[in-house]
C-alpha positions in Angstrom: 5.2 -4.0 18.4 2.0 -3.4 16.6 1.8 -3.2 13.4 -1.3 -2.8 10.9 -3.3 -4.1 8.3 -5.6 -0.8 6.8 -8.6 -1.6 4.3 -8.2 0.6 1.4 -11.7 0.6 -0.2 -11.2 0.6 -4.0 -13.0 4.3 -4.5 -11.0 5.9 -2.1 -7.6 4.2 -3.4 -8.5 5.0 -6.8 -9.4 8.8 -6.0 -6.5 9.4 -4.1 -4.4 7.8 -6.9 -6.5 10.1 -9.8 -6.1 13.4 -7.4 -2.6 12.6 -6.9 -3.2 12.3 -3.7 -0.7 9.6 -2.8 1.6 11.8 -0.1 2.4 9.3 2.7 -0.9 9.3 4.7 -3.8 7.6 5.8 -7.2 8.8 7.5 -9.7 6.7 9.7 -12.1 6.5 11.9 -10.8 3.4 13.4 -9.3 3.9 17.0 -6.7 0.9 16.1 -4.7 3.6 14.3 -3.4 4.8 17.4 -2.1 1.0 17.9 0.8 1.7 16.0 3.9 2.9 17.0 6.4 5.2 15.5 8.8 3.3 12.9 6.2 0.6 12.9 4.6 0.0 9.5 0.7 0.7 8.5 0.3 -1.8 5.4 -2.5 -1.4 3.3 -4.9 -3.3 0.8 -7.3 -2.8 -1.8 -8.9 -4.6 -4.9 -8.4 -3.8 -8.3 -10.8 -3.7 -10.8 -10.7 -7.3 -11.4 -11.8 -7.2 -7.8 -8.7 -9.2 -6.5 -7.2 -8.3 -3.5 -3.4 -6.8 -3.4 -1.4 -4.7 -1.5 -1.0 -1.3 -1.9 1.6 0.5 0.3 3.2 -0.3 3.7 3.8 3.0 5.3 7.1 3.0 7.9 5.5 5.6 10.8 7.1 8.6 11.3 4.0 10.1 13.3 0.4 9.9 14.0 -2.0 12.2 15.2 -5.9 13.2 15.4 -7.0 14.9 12.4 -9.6 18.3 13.2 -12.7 16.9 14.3 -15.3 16.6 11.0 -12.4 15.7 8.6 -13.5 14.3 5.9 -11.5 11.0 5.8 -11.2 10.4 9.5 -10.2 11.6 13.1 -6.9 9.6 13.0 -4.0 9.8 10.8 -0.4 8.4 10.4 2.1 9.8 8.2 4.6 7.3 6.6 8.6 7.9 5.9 9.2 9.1 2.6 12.7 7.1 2.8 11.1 3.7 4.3 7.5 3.4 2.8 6.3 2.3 -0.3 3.5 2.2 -3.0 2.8 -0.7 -4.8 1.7 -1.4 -8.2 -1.5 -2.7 -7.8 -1.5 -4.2 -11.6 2.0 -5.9 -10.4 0.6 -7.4 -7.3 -0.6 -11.1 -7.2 -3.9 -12.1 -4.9 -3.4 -11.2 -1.2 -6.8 -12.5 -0.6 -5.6 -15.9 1.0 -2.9 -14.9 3.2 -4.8 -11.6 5.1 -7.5 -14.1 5.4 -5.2 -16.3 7.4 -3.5 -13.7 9.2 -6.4 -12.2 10.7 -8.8 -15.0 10.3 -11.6 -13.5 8.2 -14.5 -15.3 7.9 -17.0 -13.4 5.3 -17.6 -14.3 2.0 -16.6 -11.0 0.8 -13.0 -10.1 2.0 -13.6 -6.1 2.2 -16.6 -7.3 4.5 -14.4 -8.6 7.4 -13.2 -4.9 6.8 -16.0 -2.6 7.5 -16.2 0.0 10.5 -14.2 0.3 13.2 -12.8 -3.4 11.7 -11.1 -1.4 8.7 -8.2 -1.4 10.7 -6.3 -4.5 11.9 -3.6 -4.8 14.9 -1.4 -7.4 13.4 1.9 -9.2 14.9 5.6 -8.6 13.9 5.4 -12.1 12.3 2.9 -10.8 10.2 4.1 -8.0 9.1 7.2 -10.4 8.4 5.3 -12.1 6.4 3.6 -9.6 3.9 7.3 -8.1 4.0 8.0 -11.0 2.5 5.1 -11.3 0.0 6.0 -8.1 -1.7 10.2 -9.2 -1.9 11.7 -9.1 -5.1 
């Protein structure tokens, strides 16, 4: 299984959030969104205005596909399961910083920079998606 670990930059997150724009997608440019495989989960992360790091959906995969070329946001998409994806509350989330360090061994000073490019989208393993399954658990 592959799941995966999506960069959320902070103006995009917050402008999808203030458009209301929060329907169970996400757009890049990164090929590694074609890693994932249906019913598989696309978990992403931002940082808040405090600039901590926290999660902000996992998406269960219902399908992917290539957005028309020139969009806007990205040539790939994946559309998450309305019945098995979530949105988190940013405000309620605690620093993810430390643990998506570990889990895909990020070396920069600045977390969102181990995040930049084609590197905005991470393949990660099921006993990682394990564990930030378990981060988020009540």
């Amino acid at each position: 299984m592959s799941h995966l670990l999506f960069y959320w930059t902070k103006e995009n997150y917050q402008s999808d959030k203030r458009d209301g724009l929060f329907n169970y997608t996400l757009n890049q440019n990164a090929p590694n969104m074609n890693a994932v495989n249906i019913g598989e989960s696309v978990w992403a992360f931002t940082r808040r205005n405090d600039n901590v790091y926290v999660l902000a959906a996992q998406l269960g995969v219902i399908q992917k596909n290539n957005n028309a070329p020139g969009f806007k946001y990205g040539k790939y998409r994946v559309t998450g399961d309305e019945n098995t994806s979530t949105y988190f509350d940013i405000n309620a989330q605690t620093d993810v910083e430390p643990l998506i360090r570990r889990l895909v061994q990020a070396n920069a000073s600045i977390l969102g920079r181990s995040f930049q490019g084609y590197s905005a989208v991470r393949v990660i393993s099921d006993t990682d998606h394990a564990t930030l399954k378990a981060h988020v658990a009540p």
